[in-house]
Each structure stands twice: as C-alpha cells, then as structure tokens.
C-alpha positions in Angstrom: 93.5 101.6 128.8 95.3 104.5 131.1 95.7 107.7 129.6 98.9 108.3 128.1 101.0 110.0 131.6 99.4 113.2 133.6 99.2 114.7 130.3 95.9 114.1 128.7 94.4 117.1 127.3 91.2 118.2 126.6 90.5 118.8 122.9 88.4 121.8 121.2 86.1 122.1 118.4 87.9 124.6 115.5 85.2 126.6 113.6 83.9 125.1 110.5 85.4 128.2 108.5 88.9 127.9 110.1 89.1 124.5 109.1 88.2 125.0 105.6 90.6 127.3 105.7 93.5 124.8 106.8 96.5 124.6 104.5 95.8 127.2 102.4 96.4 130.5 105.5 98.4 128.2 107.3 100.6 131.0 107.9 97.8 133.3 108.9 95.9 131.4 111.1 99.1 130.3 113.4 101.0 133.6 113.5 100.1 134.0 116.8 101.9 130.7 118.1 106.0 131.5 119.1 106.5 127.5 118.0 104.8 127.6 114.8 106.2 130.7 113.6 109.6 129.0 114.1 108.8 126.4 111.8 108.0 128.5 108.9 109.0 127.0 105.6 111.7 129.1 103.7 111.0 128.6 100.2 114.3 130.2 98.7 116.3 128.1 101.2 117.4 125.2 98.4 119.8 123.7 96.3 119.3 122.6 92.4 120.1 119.0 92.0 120.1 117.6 88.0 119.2 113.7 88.5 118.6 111.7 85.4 115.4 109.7 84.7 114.5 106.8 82.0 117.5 108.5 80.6 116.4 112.3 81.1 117.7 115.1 82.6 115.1 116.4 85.5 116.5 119.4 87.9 115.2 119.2 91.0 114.9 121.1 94.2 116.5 120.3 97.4 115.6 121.5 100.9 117.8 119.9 103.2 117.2 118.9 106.7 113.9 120.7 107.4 113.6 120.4 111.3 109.9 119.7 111.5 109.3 120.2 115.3 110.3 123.1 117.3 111.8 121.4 120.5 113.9 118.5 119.0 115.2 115.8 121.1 118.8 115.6 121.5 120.7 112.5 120.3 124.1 111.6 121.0 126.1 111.6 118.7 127.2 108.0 118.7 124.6 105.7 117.6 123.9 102.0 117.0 121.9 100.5 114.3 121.1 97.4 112.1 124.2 98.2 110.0 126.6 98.5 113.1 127.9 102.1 115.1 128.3 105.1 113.3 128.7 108.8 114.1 125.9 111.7 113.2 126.7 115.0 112.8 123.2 116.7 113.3 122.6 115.7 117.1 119.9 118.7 117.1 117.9 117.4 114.5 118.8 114.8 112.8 116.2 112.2 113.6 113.0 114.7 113.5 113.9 116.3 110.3 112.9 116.1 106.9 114.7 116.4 103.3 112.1 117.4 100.7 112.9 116.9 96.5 110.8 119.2 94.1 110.9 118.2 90.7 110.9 120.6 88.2 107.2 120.3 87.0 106.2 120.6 90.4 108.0 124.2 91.1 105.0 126.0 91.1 102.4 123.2 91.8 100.7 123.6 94.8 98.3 120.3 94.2 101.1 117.8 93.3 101.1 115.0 95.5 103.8 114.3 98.5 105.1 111.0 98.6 106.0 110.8 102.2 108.8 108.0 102.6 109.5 106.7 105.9 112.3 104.4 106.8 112.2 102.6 110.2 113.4 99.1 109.2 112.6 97.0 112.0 110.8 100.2 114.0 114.5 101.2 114.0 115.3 105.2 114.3 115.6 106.6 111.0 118.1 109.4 110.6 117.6 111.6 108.3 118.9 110.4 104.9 118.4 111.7 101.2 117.0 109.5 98.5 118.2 111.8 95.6 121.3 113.1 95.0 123.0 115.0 92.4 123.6 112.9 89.2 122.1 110.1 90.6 120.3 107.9 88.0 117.1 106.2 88.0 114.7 104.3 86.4 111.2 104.4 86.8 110.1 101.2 86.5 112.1 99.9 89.3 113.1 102.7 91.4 109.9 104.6 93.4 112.2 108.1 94.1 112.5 108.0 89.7 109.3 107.1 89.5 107.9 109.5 92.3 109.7 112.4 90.5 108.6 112.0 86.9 105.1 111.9 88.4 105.8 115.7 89.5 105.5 114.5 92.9 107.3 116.1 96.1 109.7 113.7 97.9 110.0 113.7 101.4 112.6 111.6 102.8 111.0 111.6 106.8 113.3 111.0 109.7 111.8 109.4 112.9 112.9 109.0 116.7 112.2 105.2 116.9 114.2 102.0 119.2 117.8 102.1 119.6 117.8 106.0 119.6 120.5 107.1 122.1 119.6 110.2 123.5 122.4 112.6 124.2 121.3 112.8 128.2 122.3 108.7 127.8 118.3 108.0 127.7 116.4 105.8 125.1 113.8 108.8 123.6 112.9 106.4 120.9 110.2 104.6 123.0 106.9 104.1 121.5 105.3 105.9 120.4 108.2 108.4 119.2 107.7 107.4 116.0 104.2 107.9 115.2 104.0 111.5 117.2 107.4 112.3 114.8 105.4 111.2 111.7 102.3 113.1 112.7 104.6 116.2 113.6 106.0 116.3 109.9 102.7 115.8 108.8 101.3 119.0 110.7 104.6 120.8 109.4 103.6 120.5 105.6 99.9 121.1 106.7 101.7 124.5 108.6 103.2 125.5 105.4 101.4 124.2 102.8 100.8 127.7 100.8 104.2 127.9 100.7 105.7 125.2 99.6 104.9 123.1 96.3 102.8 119.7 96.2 99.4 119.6 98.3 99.6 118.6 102.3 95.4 117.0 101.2 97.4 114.4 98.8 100.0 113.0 101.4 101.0 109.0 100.5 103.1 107.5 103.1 105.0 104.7 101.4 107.1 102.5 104.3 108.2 98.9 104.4 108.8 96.7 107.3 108.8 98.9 110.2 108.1 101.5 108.1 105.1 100.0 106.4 103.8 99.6 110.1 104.8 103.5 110.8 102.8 104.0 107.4 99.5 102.3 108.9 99.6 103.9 112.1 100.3 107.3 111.0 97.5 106.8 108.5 94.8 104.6 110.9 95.0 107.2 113.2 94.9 110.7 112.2 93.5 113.8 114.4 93.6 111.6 117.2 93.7 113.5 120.8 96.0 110.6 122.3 99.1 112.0 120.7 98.5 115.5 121.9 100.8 115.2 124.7 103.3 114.0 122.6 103.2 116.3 120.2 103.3 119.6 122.9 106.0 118.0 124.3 108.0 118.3 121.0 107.0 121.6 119.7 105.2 119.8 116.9 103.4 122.5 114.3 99.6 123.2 115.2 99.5 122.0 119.1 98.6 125.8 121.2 99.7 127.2 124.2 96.8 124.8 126.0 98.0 121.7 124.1 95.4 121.4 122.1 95.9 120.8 118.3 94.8 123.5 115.8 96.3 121.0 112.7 95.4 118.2 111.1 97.5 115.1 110.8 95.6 112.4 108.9 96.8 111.7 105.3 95.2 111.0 101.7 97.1 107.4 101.7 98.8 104.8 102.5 101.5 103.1 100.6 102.6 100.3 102.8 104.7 97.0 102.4 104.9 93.7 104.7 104.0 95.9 108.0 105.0 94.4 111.1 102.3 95.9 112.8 100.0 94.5 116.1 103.1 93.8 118.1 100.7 93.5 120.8 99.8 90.3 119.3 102.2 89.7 116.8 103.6 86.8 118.7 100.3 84.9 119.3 99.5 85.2 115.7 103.2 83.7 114.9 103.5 80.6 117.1 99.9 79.9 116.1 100.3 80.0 112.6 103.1 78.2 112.7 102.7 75.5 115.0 98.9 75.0 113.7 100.2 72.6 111.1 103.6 71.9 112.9 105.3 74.2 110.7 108.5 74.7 113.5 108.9 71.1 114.1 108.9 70.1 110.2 111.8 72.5 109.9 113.9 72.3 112.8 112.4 75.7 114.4 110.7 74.8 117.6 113.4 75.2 120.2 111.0 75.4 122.7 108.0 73.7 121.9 106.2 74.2 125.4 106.7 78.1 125.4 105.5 77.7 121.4 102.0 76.0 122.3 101.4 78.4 125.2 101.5 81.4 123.4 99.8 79.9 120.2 97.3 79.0 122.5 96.2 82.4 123.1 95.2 83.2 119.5 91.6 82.0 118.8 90.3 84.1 121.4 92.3 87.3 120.1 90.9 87.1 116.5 87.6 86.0 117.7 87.7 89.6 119.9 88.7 91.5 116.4 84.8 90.9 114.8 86.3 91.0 111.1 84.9 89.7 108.4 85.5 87.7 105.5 84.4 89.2 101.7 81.5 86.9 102.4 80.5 88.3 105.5 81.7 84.9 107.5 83.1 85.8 110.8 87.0 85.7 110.2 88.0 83.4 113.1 90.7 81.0 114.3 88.5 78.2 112.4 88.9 79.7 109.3 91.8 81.3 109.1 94.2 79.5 107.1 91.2 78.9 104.3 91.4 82.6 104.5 95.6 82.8 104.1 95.1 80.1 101.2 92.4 82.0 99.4 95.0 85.0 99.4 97.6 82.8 98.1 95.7 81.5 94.9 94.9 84.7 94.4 98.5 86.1 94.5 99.4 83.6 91.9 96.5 83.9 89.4 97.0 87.7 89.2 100.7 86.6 88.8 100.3 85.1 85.8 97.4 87.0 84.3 99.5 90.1 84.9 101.9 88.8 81.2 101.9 86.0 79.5 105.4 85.9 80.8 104.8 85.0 84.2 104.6 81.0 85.0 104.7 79.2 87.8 106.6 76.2 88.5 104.7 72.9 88.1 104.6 70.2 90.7 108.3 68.9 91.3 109.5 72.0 89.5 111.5 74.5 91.4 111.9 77.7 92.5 114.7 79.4 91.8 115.2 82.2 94.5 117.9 84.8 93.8 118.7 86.6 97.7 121.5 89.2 97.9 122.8 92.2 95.9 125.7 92.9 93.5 128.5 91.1 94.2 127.3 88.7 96.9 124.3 87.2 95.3 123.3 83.4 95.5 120.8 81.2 94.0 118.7 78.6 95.8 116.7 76.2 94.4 113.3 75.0 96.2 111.0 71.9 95.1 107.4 73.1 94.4 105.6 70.2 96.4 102.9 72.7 97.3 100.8 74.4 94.6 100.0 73.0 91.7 98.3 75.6 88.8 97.6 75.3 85.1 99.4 78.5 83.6 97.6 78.5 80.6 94.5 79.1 81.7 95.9 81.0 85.2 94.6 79.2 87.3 95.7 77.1 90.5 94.3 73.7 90.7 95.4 73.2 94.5 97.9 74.4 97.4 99.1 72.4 100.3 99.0 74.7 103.1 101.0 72.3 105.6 104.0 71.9 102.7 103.3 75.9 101.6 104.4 77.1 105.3 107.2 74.7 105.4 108.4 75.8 102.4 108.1 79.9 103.6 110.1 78.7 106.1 112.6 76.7 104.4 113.6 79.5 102.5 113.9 81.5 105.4 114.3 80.2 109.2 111.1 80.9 111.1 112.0 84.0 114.1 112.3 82.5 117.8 110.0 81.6 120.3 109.1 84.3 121.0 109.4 86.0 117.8 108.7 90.0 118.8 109.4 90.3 122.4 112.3 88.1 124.1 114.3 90.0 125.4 114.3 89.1 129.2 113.1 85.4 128.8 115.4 82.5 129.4 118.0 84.8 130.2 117.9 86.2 127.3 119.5 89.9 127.2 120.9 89.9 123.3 117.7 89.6 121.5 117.1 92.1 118.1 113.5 92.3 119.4 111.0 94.7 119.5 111.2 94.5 123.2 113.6 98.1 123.5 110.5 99.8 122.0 108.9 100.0 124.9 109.4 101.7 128.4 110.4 104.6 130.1 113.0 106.2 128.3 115.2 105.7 131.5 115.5 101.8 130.7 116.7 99.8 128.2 113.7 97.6 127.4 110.7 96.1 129.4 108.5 93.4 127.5 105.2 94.0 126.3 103.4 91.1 126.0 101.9 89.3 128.7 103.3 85.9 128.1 106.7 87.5 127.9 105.9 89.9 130.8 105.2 86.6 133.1 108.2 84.9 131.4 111.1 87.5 132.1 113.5 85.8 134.8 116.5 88.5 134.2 116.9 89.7 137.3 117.0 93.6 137.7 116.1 94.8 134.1 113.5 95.9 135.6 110.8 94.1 133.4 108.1 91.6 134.6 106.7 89.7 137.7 110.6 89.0 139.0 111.3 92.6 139.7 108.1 94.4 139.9 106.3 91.7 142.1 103.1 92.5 139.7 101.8 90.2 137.2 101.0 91.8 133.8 97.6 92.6 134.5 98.7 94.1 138.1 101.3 96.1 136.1 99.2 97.2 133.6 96.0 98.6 135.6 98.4 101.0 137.7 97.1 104.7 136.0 101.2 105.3 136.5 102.2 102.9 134.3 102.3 103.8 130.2 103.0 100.3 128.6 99.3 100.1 127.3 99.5 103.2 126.0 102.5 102.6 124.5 101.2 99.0 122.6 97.9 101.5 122.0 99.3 104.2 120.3 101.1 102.1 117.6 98.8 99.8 116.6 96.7 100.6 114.0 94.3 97.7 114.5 92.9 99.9 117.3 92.1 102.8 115.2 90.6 101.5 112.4 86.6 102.0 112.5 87.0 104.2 115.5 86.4 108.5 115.6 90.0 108.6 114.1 90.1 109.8 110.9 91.4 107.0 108.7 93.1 107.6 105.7 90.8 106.8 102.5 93.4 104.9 100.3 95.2 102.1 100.6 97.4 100.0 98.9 99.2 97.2 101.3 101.4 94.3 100.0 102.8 91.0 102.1 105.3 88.6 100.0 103.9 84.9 100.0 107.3 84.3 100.9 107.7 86.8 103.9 108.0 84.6 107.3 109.0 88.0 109.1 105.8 88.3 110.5 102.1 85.9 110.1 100.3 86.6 107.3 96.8 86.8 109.8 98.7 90.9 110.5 98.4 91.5 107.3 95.0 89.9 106.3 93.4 91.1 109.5 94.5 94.8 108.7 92.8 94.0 105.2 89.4 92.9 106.7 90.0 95.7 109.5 90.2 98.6 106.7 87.2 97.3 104.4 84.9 97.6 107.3 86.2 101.2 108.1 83.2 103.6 106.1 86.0 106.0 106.2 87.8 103.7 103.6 87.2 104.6 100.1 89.9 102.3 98.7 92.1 99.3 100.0 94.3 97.6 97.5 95.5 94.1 99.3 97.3 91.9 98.1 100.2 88.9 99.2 102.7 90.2 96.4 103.7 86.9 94.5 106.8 85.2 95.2 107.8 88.2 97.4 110.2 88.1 100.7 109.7 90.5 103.4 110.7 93.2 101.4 109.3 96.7 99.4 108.9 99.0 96.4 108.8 95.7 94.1 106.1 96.6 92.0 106.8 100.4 91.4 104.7 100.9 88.1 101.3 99.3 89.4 101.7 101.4 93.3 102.3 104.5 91.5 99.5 103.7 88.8 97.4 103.2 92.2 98.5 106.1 93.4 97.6 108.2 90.1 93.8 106.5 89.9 93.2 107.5 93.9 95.0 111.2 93.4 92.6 111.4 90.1 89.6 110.2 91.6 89.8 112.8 94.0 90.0 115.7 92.5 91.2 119.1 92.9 93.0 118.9 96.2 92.5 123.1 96.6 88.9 123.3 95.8 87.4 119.5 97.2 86.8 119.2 100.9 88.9 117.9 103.3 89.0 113.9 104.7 89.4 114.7 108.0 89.0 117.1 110.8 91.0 119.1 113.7 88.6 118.6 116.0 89.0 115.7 118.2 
C-alpha cells in the first residue's frame, strides 16, 4: 500500500494530561494555531426556530452554515447531482459546512448527545442542507430529526465534498477520500469547540444511509488515524499544527448506519458471486454478460477467505459457507419481525407480498408470490427458506445492478455509467476504475484509465509510489480499519433490508463479523431489517432506544475517560 502522495507525516505522542484535557480547554490548548482560532464557534451567532413535535411546540436553535475547515475548497457554482443541475449559492463553503439544531432542553447541556447526519446518497457530494426548519412538523416515531430533538439531542446536518463535486478551477475535488477527511474535519471542529457549544463531542452518533451509511462506517472504523493527516492540513481542518500533525481527535461514540455500500474495493466480486452462485442473473433476465459475470465472481472465495472472520460459532466465515450464513440472517430478520407485535405476520407459502414503492402522489403497489420462506407466525418461527427462489425474488422486485455493478465506467465502451468509478483519481480527471478486473477491462481510449492508456496492468499501475488509487480504495474502506491501531468507534447499530439488491448482503455481514472481532467494540447491533429495500431511518423508535441504552451505559461524557486517543 503507497503512502497517501509526498505528504505522509510523522505523528507525535500528546501528553497524557493534554489529552484528558481535550474538549473541555479546547479553546485554550489551540490558541496558539492561526487556523484553529478561525474556527472558533460563536455561540450567540443563531436563530430561534419553533418546530412542532408529537404535537408540541419545541424552540430550537439554529446555527447556520458553520464552515468547519479553515481552507474550503472552492466549488462552482453549477453543479450536477442525482436529482439533475442546480445552482448553489455558497461556492466558499457549501459542501464542508455544517448546520447545527439545539433543542431547547439542550441550551445549556454540555453532555447531550450529537446526532451527526450525513447525506452522501450514492457517495454523492452532500451540500449543505437543513433538516429542520421553522414550523416544520414531526413525529417521532417516524421521523429521526423529531425524534432526535425530543431526545435533547444536537442536530448536525454534515455537508461533505464527495463524486460529482465540480470544483470551481473545473477540477473533480470530490475524489476519495474527500469525504471521509470532511467528516473527520467536522468531527475535530466540535471536538475544537466543544466547551462552547451544547451537546458532548465524547457522544458523537453518525447516522447515514447508503453512501452515507458507508461515510458512517469509515468515519467511525477509523478514527485518529495518521493516514488522513495530509488531507486534513491540506484543508485547514481544526487540530492539524503547523507540522501537520494532529493535536485532535476524530473518532466517535457511534455509529448509526443503514444498508452501507461500503468495500467498493470488492463490492463487485462479492455481487456477481452472490448472484450468479445460484444463477440468480440468469433466472431473472440480468446477466447481460455472463462471461464478464463468472470472471469477476470468480475472484470471491479467495477474498473472503483473506478477511479471517468468523461466524458466532467461531467457524471460519468463508465462500463455503456463506449463503448458510446470509440465510441464518434472514430467519432471523423474520422471527424478530413477528415477535416484535403480534401484529406482524408473514405471508404464507403462495401468499404475497404486497410492496408499496413511491411517495405521495406517485405511489404503486406490486404484488410478489412468497415461494420462498415458509414460517409458522404463531409460534414466530420460520420453518424453511429457499435461498435460490429468496434471491430471485430480491431481484424481482428490484433489477439486479450491471455487470459490473460498482465500477463500469470505461468497460465496453462504456462512458455513461452512474458508478462509483468518478470516485476515484486525480482530481484532474473524470474517473479512472478501481478494481482490477475493471482496470484490465477499460477499452475507452484516452480516459486515461487502465492497461489501454497507461500500458501498465493494475498491479504495474498500482505498485508505482506515484500513484494514489490504493490509497484512495484504503482510506474509505472500513474493512481495513477494523481490529487495526485505529480507534474504532464502540457502538454500533447497522441495518441491511432483506430486500436491498443495491449492494451483496456478504458487505454487510462481513462488516458484522469484522466489528465483533474488534476488542475495541463494546456493542454491534446487526441486523437485515425485515422486508426492508435499500433504504434508512425505518425503525426510528428502536435506533434511538439503541442509542439511549449505549449513551446510558456510558456514563457521564465530562467525567468518564475518553475512547480514543490523539496520538497516532
């Protein structure tokens, strides 16, 4: 693995009593630092919002668009996204800013929790956006920003430099890993100010989904890490000296995370493989390219063999046993589904499934024949599932991705692709593909990607020390954090729909296994969420209940010690 540029820095060891001290003296302890000081938290800087909760009125404190890093990148002020073009109007600082929302019983509060939202859909840029607004209405058993603020916790809505940011120089500055050094900069910017503003920076909870719940697992698999050092001094983020070396924490207390489409390194092996294992593609009309399919599934056994994990037996989790594994998960999805309320049943064998998709005003109904699991709802339990007829049916209800699913742009001519392939590269060019099968695939001439115009094979490519794309897959993969010096957050509470065909189910479960054998792990709440697509916040009263049992189990946030460290 080559070191992130020229710009690997040496760490240093803070003393013991300055790093109890963290938090607390932020303010004192980084007067001295020109870009710290310039990121000093005005408290009297807000507005009063009234929002209405379960039908009662809760003011609320607004501090808009806190720039959390003293050298923003520039962004044009044009943009693209998901949703189509639209125009910004902070081109300073919208994407590395941060909206925070203090409720009224947290005014005062210095050891309320933050609940840290991030928003990257598809590792898209997130500009900054707010999640309350005057007179808005909420309920909390549905809506996590209600929910979040009758807790007394501080909302931060997070902004994040991510792919498809246009930079206004005409560059791409959302190249991995952008958005993990922008998460980790607002991070450090509450753990700069944290005397002075409400909630505690020691009871951070990232919530994300999608991209976002893979932001969340990076940003919490890998805090204090030196590798984003560089990054961070090259944006003015809070606690990084005049010698680059950090003099802040940025791990968090937990993570809050929802269908992460995380290990893009491997995300593609792990998809053909899964489904093509029990010819999933062909039995719906998916497999395009059957050839390229087998190829890259092929890879897979050796990956997960590489990983070491575990079952909760202490069986190596392998290739061999993996979909044992993804079934186990999914009977136990549905039995906590219907033990959870009487309510809750499960269609019987011929039965359907009646799947709602859509919002107001465009919403349809489809109906699905349960050929596939077969359970006894009064005693909540499943009898049997089908695992060939259970993946057809995930990707019945929603088309399986191409071949490749995460990185084709540049293969078979191929130039239109919504995949993850723009993450990556110099900021200079559009994409470059980041897998090795894709890398040896790419036959666009002149985008600069692959064998064709770099005359180096991916291995060739990636052992030059001038070269970053390793780095890049490195420093946003939480699977290569996990169990290593990083300090890993403590908590956490991951979900995965049983109906979510955006990414393989082994991410997910391997992230699981990953995390349980971490001794820095107190806590990890897994779970495929019943019935679920690839989608979040579903089950707001039993995350924030989570979130309430980990916050009360660990105590006072001002007098316990600190999970992790500065020190690198």
């Amino acid at each position: 693995m080559a070191i992130a540029g020229s710009l690997a820095l040496t760490a240093f060891a803070v003393p013991s009593s300055a790093v109890a001290a963290q938090g607390r003296t932020a303010s004192h302890l980084h007067a001295a630092d020109p870009e710290d000081a310039a990121l000093a938290f005005d408290a009297g800087a807000y507005t009063t919002l009234t929002v209405t909760v379960d039908g009662r009125p809760v003011r609320v404190r607004s501090y808009k668009e806190l720039c959390y890093v003293a050298d923003p990148v520039a962004a044009a002020a044009q943009q693209s996204g998901i949703n189509g073009s639209t125009t910004i109007t902070n081109t300073r600082c919208g994407y590395e800013s941060m909206n925070v929302f203090v409720p009224e019983s947290a005014f005062d509060d210095q050891r309320a929790p933050v609940y840290f939202a991030v928003n990257n859909a598809g590792w898209m840029a997130s500009y900054i956006k707010a999640s309350v607004t005057d007179g808005a209405t909420y309920t909390s058993a549905t809506s996590n920003v209600g929910a979040a603020l009758k807790a007394g916790y501080v909302f931060v809505d997070v902004a994040s430099r991510s792919r498809g940011l246009a930079g206004a120089d005409g560059s791409s500055p959302g190249k991995a890993p952008a958005a993990v050094v922008d998460a980790k900069a607002a991070v450090r910017y509450l753990r700069l100010n944290d005397s002075a503003m409400p909630g505690s920076a020691e009871r951070i909870v990232v919530n994300g989904t999608s991209g976002g719940g893979a932001l969340s697992s990076i940003l919490g698999a890998s805090g204090n890490s030196a590798a984003y050092d560089s990054h961070l001094a090259a944006i003015g983020a809070a606690g990084i000296d005049s010698k680059g070396r950090s003099t802040l924490r940025d791990d968090v207390f937990a993570v809050n995370a929802y269908c992460p489409i995380t290990d893009l390194g491997n995300a593609d092996t792990a998809y053909e493989w899964l489904y093509n294992v029990l010819g999933t593609r062909d039995a719906t009309g998916s497999n395009a390219t059957p050839e390229d399919a087998a190829e890259i599934a092929a890879a897979f056994p050796a990956y997960e063999k590489s990983l070491r994990l575990r079952n909760p037996d202490g069986s190596r989790l392998t290739a061999d046993d993996m979909l044992d594994t993804i079934k186990k998960e999914v009977v136990r999805s549905a039995e906590a589904y219907m033990k959870a309320d009487p309510a809750n049943t499960v269609p019987a064998l011929g039965a359907t499934f009646d799947i709602t998709s859509g919002g107001p005003g465009g919403s349809t109904t489809k109906s699905y024949v349960n050929d596939w699991i077969d359970v006894d709802n009064a005693a909540d339990k499943v009898r049997s599932v089908d695992m060939a007829k259970y993946l057809t049916f995930v990707a019945t209800q929603a088309r399986l991705k191409t071949t490749p699913a995460f990185d084709a742009v540049g293969v078979h001519g191929n130039t239109t692709s919504g995949t993850e392939t723009n993450l990556f590269g110099p900021y200079t060019q559009k994409y470059m593909n980041y897998t090795e099968w894709s890398w040896n695939h790419n036959d666009v001439a002149g985008d600069g990607s692959g064998t064709d115009d770099t005359g180096l094979t991916w291995d060739q490519y990636t052992r030059r020390r001038s070269t970053t794309l390793d780095d890049q897959i490195h420093l946003i993969d939480p699977m290569d954090f996990v169990g290593t010096s990083a300090d890993t957050a403590p908590n956490w509470y991951v979900r995965n729909g049983t109906r979510d065909r955006d990414t393989s189910f082994i991410i997910s479960v391997n992230l699981d296994r990953a995390l349980e054998a971490d001794k820095q792990v107190k806590n990890v709440d897994y779970r495929l969420a019943w019935n679920q697509p690839h989608a979040g916040n579903y089950d707001v009263p039993e995350a924030m209940a989570w979130i309430a049992r980990v916050v009360g189990e660990a105590g006072d946030p001002l007098a316990a010690p600190h999970h992790g460290s500065a020190t690198h």
